[in-house]
C-alpha positions in Angstrom: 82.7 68.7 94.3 86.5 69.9 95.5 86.8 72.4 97.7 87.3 76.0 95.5 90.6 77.6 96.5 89.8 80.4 96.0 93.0 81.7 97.8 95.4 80.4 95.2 93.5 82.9 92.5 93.7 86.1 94.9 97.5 85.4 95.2 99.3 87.8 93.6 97.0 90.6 95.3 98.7 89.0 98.3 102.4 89.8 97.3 101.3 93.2 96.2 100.1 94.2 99.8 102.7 92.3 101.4 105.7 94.6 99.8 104.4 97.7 101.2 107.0 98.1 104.3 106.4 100.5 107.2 110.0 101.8 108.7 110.7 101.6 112.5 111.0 106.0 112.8 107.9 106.5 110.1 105.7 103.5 110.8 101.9 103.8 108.5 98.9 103.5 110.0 97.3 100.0 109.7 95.3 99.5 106.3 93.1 96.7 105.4 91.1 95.9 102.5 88.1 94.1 102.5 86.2 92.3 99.5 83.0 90.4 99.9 81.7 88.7 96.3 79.2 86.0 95.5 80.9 83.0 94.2 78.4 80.9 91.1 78.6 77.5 90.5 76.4 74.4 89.4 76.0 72.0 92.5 74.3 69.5 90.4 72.4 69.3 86.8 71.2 72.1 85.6 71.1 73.5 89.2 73.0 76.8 89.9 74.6 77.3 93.8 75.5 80.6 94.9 77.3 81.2 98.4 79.8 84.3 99.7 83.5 84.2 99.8 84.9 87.1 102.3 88.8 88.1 102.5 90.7 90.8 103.9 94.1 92.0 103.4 96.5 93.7 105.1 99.5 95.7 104.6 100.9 94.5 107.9 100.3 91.3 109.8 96.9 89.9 111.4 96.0 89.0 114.6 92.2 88.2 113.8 89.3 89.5 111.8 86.0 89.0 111.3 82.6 89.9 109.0 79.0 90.6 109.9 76.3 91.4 107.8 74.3 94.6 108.8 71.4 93.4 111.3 73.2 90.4 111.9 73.9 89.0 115.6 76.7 86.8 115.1 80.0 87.3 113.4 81.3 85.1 110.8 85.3 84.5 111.8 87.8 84.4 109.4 90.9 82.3 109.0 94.4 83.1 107.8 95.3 81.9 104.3 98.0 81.5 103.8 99.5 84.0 106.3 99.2 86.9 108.3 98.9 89.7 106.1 95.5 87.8 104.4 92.0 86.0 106.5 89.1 85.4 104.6 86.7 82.3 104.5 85.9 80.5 101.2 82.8 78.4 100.2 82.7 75.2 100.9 80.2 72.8 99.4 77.7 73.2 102.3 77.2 76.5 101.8 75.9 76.9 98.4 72.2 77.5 98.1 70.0 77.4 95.1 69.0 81.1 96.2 70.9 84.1 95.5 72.7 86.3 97.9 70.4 89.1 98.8 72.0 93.0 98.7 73.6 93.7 102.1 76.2 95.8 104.3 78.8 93.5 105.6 81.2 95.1 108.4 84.7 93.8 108.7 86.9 94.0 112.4 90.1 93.6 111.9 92.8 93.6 114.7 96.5 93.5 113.4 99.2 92.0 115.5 100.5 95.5 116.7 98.1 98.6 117.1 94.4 99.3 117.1 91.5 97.4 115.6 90.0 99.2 112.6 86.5 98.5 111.0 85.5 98.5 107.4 82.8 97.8 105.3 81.9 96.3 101.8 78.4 96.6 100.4 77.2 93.3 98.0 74.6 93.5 95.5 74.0 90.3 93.4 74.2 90.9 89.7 73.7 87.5 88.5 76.4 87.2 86.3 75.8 83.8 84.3 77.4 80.6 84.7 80.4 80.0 82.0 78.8 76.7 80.0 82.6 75.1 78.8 81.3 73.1 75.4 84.4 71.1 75.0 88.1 70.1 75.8 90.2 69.0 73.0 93.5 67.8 72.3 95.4 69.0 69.0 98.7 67.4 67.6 100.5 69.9 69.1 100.9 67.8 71.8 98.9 66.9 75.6 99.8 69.7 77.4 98.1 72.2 74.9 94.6 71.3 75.5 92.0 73.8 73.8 88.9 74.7 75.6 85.6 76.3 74.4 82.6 77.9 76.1 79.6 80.0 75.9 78.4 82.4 78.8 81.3 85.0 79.8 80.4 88.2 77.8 78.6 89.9 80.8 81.9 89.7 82.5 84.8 91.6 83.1 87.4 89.4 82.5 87.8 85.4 82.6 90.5 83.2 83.8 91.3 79.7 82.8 92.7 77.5 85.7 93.3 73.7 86.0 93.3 71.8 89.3 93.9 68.3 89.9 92.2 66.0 92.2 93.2 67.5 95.7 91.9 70.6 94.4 95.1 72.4 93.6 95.2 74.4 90.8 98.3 73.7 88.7 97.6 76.1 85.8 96.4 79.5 85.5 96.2 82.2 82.7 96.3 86.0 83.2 93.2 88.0 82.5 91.3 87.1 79.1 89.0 89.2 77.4 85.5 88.2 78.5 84.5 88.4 74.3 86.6 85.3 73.5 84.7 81.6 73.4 88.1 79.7 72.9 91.5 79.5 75.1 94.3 77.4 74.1 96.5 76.7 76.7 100.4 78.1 76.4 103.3 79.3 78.4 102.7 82.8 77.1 98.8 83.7 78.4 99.6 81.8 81.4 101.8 79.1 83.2 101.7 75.6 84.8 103.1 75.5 88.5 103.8 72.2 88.1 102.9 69.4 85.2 100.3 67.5 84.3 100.6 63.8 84.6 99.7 61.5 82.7 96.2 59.6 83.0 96.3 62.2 85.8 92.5 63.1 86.8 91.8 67.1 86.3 89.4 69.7 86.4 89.4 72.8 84.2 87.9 75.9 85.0 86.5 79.2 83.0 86.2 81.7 85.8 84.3 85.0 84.6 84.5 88.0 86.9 82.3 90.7 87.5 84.2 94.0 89.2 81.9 96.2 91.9 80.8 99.3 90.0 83.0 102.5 88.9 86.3 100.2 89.6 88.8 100.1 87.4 89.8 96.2 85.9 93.7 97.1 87.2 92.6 96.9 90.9 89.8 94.0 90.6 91.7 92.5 93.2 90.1 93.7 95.9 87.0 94.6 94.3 85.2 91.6 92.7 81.4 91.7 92.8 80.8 88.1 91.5 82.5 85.1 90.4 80.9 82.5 88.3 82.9 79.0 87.4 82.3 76.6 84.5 84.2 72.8 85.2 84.9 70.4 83.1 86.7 67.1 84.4 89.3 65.5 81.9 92.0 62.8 82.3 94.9 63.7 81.1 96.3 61.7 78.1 
C-alpha cells in the first residue's frame, strides 16, 4: 500500500493560515489549530484498517509540537510538512488496525519559533463513516485523460474528493468538494485539475475520499475540523 499523503489534500488550508501576517508594532498572539481524525481504508480483502492522522497549523512559524491522548504517558511528536507554519504525523501502513479508534481527548503543545508554548485540545469520537466501494474506471472517446469513475458508499459523508496519485504516491489530480449524493465523477479541468499529466502506460491509483466534519461545523471551514476520512482505491494503468 503507498504511503497516504495526506498533506497534499490539507494544502490549501496551509496557504490560508499562512497569509495571516502579524506587523512588527501590532504583532498577534500565537494561534494554532489542531485537528485529530480517523483515517478508513481496506488493508487487505474485505478487511477495513482504521488509524489516526494528527496536524496542527499555525499562523506563524513552528518550532515543535506534539499530541497526547488524555491518560496517556508518552507523547506522540510531530513532524513539519511541508514547512513551518504546519506539523502533523500521517498513517503509515503499520499503523492501521482492524479496530476502531476508541473516543478520546487528545492534547496538543505547541511551541512557535518566537513566544510561548500554548496547549490545545481536540476531542475524537469514531463515527464509522463507511468505506467508498469504487465499482469501475472507464475510458470514453473523449479521450485518456477523462477517465469516469463510479462508486457506491459516500452518502453518510459530508463531501467527497476524487484524487489520482501515481506510483510514488503523489497525487497528480484532485477535484474540489463533490456532493456526497453523487455515484459518478468524470474527470475535467473545471471540478478539478491535474498538477502535472498522466503518462502513458503510467501505473496509477485513484481515490474517492468521503469526509465526515466534527459536529455543529460548518462544510466552509472542514479544514481544520474533519472527524473521519474514509478512501476507496482503484489501481489503473493509464492508456
Amino acid at each position: 500500500m503507498k504511503k497516504n499523503r495526506l498533506r497534499e489534500m490539507l494544502l490549501l488550508a496551509l496557504i490560508m493560515l499562512i497569509g495571516v501576517a502579524c506587523t512588527k508594532d501590532d504583532p498577534e498572539p500565537f494561534k494554532a489549530y489542531c485537528d485529530v481524525f480517523q483515517v478508513n481504508r481496506m488493508i487487505a480483502s474485505e478487511t477495513a484498517g482504521h488509524a489516526l492522522a494528527y496536524f496542527v497549523y499555525g499562523q506563524q512559524p513552528i518550532k515543535s509540537a506534539t499530541v497526547l491522548r488524555s491518560g496517556d504517558v508518552d507523547p506522540i511528536v510531530l513532524n513539519e510538512i511541508p514547512n513551518t507554519f504546519s506539523f502533523g504525523k500521517e498513517p503509515v501502513e503499520s499503523d492501521y488496525d482492524t479496530t476502531v479508534v476508541a473516543a478520546g481527548e487528545f492534547i496538543f503543545n505547541i511551541v512557535p519559533e518566537t513566544g510561548e508554548a500554548v496547549n490545545d485540545s481536540d476531542y475524537f469520537s469514531p463515527q464509522n463513516l463507511e468505506i467508498p466501494e469504487i465499482i469501475e474506471v472507464t475510458w470514453p472517446s473523449t479521450g485518456p485523460d477523462m477517465p469516469v469513475i463510479k462508486w457506491d458508499g459516500t452518502t453518510n459523508a459530508d463531501f467527497v474528493v476524487v484524487k489520482i496519485k501515481d506510483s510514488e504516491g503523489k497525487y497528480i489530480y484532485s477535484t474540489k468538494k463533490l456532493s456526497p449524493s453523487i455515484n459518478s465523477f468524470t474527470t475535467n479541468a473545471v471540478d478539478g485539475s491535474f498538477i502535472v499529466q498522466p503518462e502513458k502506460e503510467g501505473i496509477y491509483t485513484i481515490e474517492v475520499q468521503s469526509f465526515l466534519v466534527e459536529e455543529n461545523i460548518n462544510v466552509s471551514y472542514a479544514q481544520f475540523n474533519i472527524e473521519e476520512l474514509s478512501i476507496g482505491e482503484w489501481e489503473v494503468v493509464w492508456p
